[in-house]
LONU-114974 format. One record per residue: x, y, z of N, C-alpha, C in turn. Coordinates in pm, whole numbers, plus 50000, padded with zeros to 5 digits. Example, Ala and Ser with C-alpha at 12.3 -4.5 7.8 and 13.67 -1.06 7.14 Angstrom:
<atoms>
513194943150780512304955050780513204967050780 512854977550708513674989450714512905000350787 
</atoms>
This chain:
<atoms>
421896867621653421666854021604420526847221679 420446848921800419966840721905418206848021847 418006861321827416856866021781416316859921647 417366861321591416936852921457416726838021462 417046831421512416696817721545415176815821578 415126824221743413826826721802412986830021698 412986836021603411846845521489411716838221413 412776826121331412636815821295411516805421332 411836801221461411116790221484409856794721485 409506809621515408046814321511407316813021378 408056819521280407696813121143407506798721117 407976790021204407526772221145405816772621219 406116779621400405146778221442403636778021375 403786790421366402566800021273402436794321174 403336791321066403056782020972402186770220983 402316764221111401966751221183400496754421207 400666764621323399296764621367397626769221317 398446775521149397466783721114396586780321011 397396763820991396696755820845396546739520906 395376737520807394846723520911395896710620819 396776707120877397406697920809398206691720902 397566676220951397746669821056399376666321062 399836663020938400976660120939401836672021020 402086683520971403026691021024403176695121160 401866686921226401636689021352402646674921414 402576660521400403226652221386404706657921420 405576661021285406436665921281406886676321377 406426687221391406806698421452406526702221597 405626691921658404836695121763406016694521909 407176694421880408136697421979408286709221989 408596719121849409236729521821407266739521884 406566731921835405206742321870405346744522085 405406734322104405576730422247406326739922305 407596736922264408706750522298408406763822291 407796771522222407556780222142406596785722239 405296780822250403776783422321403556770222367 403636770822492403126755622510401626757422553 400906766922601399916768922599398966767422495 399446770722377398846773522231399266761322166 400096753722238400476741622189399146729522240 399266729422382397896720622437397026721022356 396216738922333395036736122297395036734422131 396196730422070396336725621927396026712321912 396686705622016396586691822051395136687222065 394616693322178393066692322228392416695622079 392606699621990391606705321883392226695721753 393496690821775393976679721676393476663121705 393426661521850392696649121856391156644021840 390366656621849389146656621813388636660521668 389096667121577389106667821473389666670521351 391096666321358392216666221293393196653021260 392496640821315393666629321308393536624721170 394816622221151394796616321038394316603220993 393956602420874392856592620800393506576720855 392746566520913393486552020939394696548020833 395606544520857396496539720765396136529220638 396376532320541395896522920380397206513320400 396776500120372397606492120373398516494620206 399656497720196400406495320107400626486520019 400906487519913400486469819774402336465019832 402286453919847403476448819858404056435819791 404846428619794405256417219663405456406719789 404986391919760405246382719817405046385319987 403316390620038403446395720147404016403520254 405136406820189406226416120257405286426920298 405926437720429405446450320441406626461120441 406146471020382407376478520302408066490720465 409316487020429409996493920539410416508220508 410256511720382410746525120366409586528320211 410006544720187409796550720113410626557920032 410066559619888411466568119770410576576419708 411106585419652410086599719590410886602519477 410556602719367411186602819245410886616219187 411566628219202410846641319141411346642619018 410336647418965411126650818800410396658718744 411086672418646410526687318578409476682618514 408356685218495406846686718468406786699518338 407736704918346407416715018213407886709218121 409176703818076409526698218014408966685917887 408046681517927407126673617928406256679417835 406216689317785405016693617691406036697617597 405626695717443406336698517348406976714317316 408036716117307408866731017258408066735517122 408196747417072408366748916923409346744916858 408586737116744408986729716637409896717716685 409406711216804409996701716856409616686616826 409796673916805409286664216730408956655916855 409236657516942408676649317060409086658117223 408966654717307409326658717411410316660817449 410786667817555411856668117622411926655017744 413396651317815413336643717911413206648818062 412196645118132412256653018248413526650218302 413916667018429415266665118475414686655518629 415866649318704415706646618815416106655218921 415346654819013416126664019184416836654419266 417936660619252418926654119370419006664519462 419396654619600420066662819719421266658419761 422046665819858423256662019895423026658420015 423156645220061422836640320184423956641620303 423646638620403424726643320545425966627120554 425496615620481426006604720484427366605520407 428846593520442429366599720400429486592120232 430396590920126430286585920001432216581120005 432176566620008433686564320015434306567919897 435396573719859436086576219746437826577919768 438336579319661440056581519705439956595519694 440826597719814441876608619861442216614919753 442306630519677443406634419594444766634819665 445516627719560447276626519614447676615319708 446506607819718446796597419850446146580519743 447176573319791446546560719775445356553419858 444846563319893443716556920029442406562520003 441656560120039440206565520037439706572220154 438936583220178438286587220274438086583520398 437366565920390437126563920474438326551920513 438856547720466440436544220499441196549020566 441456565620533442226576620611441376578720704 440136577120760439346581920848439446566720948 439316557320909439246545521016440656543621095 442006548121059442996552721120443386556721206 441966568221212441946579221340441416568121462 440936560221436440296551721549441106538321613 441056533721721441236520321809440026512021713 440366505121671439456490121666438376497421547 437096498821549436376500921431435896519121463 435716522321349435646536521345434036538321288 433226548521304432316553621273431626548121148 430496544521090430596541820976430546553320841 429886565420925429886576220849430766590620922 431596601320868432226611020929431286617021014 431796620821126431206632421192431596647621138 430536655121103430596664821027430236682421131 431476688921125431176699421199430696712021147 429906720421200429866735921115431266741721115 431526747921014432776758320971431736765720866 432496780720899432116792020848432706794020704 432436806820624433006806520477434246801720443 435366806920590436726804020561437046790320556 436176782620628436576766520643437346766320816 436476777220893437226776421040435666769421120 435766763121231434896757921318434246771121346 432996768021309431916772221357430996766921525 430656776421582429696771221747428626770021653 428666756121726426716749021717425286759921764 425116757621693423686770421748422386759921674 421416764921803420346752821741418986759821801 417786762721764416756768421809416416765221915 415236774621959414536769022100414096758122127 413116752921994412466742522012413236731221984 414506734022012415486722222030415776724022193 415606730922304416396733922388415136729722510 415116724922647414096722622699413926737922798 414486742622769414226758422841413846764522690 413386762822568412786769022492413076779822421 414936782122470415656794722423416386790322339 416966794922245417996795122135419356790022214 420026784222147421526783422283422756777222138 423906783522174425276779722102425866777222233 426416766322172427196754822261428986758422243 429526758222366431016754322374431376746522310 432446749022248433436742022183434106723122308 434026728822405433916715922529432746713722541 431506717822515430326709922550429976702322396 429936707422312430136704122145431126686422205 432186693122202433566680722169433366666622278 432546675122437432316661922507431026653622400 429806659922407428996653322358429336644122226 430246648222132430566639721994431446630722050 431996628522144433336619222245432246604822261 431656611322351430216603422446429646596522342 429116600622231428206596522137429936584622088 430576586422042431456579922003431646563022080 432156568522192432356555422319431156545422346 429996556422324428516546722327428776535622221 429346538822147429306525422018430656521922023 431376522622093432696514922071433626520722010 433166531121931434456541421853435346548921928 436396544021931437406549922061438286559321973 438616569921982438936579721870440916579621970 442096577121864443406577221901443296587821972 443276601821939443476615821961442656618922097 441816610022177440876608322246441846598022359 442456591822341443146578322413444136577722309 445276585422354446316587222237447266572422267 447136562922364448206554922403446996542322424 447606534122340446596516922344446636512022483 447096512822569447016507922732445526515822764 445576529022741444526538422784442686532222699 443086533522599441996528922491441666513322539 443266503822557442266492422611441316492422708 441826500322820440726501322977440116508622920 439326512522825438216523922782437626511822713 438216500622650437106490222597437036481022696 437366479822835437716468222948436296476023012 436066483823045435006492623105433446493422969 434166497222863432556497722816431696483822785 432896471322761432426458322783431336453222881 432216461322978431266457223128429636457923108 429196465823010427716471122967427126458422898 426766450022956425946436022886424836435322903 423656429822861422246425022939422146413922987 421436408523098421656397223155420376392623158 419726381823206418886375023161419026372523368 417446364423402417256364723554418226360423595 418656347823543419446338823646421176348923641 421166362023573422556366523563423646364423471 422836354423345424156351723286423576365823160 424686366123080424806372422971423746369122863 422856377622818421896373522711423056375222576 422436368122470423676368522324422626372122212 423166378622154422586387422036422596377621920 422246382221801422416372621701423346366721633 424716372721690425916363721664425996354321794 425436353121863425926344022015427376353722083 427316364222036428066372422143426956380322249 427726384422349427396389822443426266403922402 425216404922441424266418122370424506425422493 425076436822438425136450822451424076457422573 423896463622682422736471522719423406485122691 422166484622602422596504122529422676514122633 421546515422737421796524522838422646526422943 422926515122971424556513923018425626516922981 425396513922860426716516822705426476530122765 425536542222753425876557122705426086560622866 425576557422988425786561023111427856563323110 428026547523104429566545723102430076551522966 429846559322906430326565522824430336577922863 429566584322899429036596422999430236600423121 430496587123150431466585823256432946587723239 433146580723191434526580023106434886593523020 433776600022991434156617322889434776622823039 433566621723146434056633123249435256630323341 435926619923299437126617523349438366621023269 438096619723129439246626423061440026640823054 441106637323047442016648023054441736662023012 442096674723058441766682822978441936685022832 440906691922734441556695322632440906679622510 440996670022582440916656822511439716653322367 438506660522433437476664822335437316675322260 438146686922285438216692122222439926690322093 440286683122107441116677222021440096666421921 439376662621957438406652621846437196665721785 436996671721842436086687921774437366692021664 438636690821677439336699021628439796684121459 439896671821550439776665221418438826665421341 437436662621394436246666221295436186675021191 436966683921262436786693721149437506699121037 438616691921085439636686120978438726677720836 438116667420916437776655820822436736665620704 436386676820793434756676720733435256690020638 436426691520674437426701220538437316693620408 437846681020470438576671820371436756664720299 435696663820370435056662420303434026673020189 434346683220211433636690320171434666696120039 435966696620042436706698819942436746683319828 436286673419875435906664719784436896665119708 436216647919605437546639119561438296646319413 438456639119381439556645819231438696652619120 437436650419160436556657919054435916672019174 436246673419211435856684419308434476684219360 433866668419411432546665319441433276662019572 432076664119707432036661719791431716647419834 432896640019949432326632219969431136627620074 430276631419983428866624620059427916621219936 426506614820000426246603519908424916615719870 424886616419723423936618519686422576614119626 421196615719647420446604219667418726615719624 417976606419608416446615819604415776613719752 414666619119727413646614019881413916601719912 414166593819999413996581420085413956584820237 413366576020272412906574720421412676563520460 412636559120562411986544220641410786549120756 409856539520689408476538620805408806537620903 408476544021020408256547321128407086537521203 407116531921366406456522621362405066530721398 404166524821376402646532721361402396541121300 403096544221172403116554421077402786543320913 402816549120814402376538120673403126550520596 402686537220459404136545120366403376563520336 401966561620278401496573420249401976590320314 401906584420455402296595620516403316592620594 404256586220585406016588920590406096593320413 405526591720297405996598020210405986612020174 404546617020271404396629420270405056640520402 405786634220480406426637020590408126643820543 408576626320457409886624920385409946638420293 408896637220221409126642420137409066660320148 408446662720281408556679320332410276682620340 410466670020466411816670220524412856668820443 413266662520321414116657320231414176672220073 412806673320061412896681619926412606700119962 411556701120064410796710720130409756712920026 409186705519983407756701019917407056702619986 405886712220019404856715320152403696700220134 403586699620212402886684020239401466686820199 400846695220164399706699420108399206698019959 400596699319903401116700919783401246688219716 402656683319836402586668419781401366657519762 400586661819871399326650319890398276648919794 398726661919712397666666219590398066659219423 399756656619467400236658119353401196645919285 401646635919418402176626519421401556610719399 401996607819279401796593719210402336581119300 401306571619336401996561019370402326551419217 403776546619286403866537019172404346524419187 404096519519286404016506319355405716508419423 405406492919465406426487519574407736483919472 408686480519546410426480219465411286473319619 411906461419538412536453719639413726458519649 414856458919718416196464519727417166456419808 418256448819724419106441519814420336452919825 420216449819983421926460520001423026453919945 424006461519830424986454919823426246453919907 425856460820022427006458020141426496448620240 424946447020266425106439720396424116423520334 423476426320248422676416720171421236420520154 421206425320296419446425220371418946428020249 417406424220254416386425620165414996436820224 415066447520123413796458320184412966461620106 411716464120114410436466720016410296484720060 410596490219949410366503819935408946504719869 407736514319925406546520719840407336530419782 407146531619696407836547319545406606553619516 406966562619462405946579019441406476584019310 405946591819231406216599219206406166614919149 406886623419169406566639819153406696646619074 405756652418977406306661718841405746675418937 406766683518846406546695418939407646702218827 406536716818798407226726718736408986729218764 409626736018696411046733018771411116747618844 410626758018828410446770618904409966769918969 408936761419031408126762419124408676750419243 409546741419192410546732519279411636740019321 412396750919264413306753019326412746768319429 411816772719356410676782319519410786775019628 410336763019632410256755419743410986751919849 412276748019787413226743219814414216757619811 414146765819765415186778219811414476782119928 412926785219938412706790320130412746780720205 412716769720232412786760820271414426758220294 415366757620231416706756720313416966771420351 417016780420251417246793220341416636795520543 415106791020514415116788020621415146779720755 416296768320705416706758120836418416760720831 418806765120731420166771620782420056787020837 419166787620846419356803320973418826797621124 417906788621075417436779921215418306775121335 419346763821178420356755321281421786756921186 423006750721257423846753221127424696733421130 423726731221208423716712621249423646708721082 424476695221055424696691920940425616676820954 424646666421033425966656021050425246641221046 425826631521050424776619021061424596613921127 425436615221247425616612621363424986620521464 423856612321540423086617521649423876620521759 424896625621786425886630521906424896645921970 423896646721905423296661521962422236650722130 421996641822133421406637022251422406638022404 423436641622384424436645822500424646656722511 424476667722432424356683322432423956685322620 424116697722675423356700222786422386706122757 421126702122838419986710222806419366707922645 419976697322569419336698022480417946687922515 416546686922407415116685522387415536678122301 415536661722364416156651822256415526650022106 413436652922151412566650522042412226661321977 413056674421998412846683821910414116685721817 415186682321881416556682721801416476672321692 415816662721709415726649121615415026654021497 413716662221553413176668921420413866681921382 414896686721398415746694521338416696685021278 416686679321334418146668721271417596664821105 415786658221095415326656621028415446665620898 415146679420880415106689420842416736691620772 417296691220838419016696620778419626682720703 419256670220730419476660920634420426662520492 419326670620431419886669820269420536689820222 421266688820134421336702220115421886701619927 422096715219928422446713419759421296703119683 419916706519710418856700219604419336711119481 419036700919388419266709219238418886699219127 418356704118971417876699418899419296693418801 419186679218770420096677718684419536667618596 420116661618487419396653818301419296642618439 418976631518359418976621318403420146613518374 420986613318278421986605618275423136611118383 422806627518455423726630818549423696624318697 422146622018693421256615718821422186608018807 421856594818728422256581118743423426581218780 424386587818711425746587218728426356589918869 425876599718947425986600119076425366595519187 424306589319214422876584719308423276571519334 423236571519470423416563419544422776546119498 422936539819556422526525219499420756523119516 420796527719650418856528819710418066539019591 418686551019589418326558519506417816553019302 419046548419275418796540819191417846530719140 417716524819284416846514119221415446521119245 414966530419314413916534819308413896538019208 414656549219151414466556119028413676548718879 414626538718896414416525918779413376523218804 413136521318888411226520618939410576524118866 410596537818940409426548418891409486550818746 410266550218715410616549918514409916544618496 409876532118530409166518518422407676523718435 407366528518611405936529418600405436540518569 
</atoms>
């Protein structure tokens, strides 16, 4: 395995180093680093002198706004030209993916929903999305295995089932998610929130700075230190009892609701701008990472079709998406997208939404992030459009409707 990983990442390398396309350098330049760091420098040295990418184009936006994210609307391109003896066209299909987020729905056999039965498992507020573990064909826990250019020693490495279960604990406590099975007795769980409280920011004179509710703001690095702290004091066995619920949940999500769909949210390309980055190329970034559309391809082939406002219907906020959009043969989309996941599930077998991989030992926080990037979406596949709609997320949607009109 550990060879195949290694031979893997050599294939992104080479891929990387052997075609002039600034972006994938962006992206990948952890995994190149790891790999050859020698051959990595002088990529760098030969990318800053004649390889940077073009100044950023300001984006068309509505009522001065500047757009925080991006949506990619793909749709079959063959279709589109008349059949024999056909009186008009066909409707292009849409590409969906199956995203790592989770999708609330009811339980089969239970009056509860997913994430109902899942907030249970927790003291006080629970995760907003499942933590999702590898399991193998049978549906048994799978060891984390993650490439070199995730690792700062540059080697392939599968993780313990205790180094796995501390790190998803840690990542947990950093935000307040105190897992029962973790602090099975509320006396215990309270002094686990009496201690991570203690993590405030203070302002010179010492008092407490207040966030935008006028409560007390948080210092995050404190938060994960004393979280850090508190794993290596727990009992034996304790994290690996929350490895062992995870993977319960991620049974229960993957066997999905009464229609035998998984619960997670299915959705097209989206992304959010990155700061010193513009929509153009976070769309051509998104859209490698999300569809496996080679960014060469896309840059040749992708329609802008203006900006699209989006109110969340859970939290209110208001966001300006730039939209795109992609016709693309349907054989030549699913080429893409079959080597392209074939090869990041031999890479990594990581699949979760939750950044708990920054507590790993020895993990390469900014190379795992761009693996994290990469494993995102899975199950891309072509379906009508009235199947799209029917399943696609709310963000998804309103892009879509977008790009229709335009």
């Amino acid at each position: 395995m550990a060879k195949n990983l290694a031979r893997n990442c050599g294939k992104f390398s080479g891929k990387i180093l052997h075609q002039n396309f600034s972006h994938y350098r962006t992206i990948f330049s952890s995994y190149i680093k790891a790999i050859n760091p020698k051959q990595s420098n002088m990529s760098a040295m030969i990318a800053s002198k004649f390889d940077q990418p073009s100044p950023p184009k300001r984006a068309k936006t509505t009522a001065g706004q500047n757009p925080s994210g991006i949506g990619i609307a793909i749709r079959s391109k063959d279709v589109l030209a008349l059949s024999r003896g056909a009186a008009a066209p066909g409707t292009p299909n849409i590409w969906v993916g199956t995203g790592d987020r989770t999708r609330d729905a009811p339980l089969p056999g239970s009056n509860k929903t997913i994430k109902q039965k899942h907030a249970e498992e927790y003291w006080q507020q629970p995760p907003h999305n499942i933590l999702l573990v590898p399991l193998d064909p049978e549906g048994n826990k799978e060891p984390l295995h993650v490439p070199g250019c995730a690792m700062k020693n540059g080697e392939p490495f599968i993780f313990s089932a205790k180094e796995q279960g501390d790190a998803m604990v840690t990542a947990c406590l950093a935000k307040k998610w105190v897992p029962k099975c973790v602090c099975p007795v509320q006396a215990e769980a309270d002094a686990v929130f009496a201690r991570l409280d203690t993590c405030i920011e203070l302002d010179e004179a010492g008092n407490p700075k207040l966030d935008r509710k006028g409560l007390p703001k948080a210092d995050k690095k404190a938060l994960k230190a004393m979280a850090q702290k508190i794993v290596g004091e727990l009992p034996e066995g304790r994290a690996e009892f929350f490895l062992s619920l995870c993977a319960d949940y991620t049974k229960l999500v993957f066997e999905g609701d009464n229609d035998g769909r998984p619960f997670l949210v299915d959705e097209i390309v989206r992304g959010g701008i990155k700061k010193g980055s513009d929509a153009g190329r976070t769309a051509l970034e998104e859209g490698f990472e999300e569809s496996g559309v080679p960014m060469d391809f896309l840059e040749e082939h992708l329609r802008p079709t203006g900006p699209v406002e989006y109110i969340s219907p859970d939290s209110g906020r208001k966001k300006l998406n730039e939209t795109y959009e992609l016709l693309i043969e349907r054989g030549q989309m699913e080429a893409f997208w079959g080597a392209e996941s074939a090869r990041r599930r031999q890479m990594t077998n990581w699949f979760c939404p939750i950044g708990y991989y920054q507590y790993l030992p020895g993990i390469d926080v900014n190379g795992m992030e761009d693996v994290k990037g990469l494993c995102e979406i899975r199950d891309g596949r072509w379906l009508s459009q009235a199947e799209a709609e029917a399943i696609l997320d709310a963000a998804s949607l309103n892009i879509l409707g977008h790009v229709l009109k335009h």
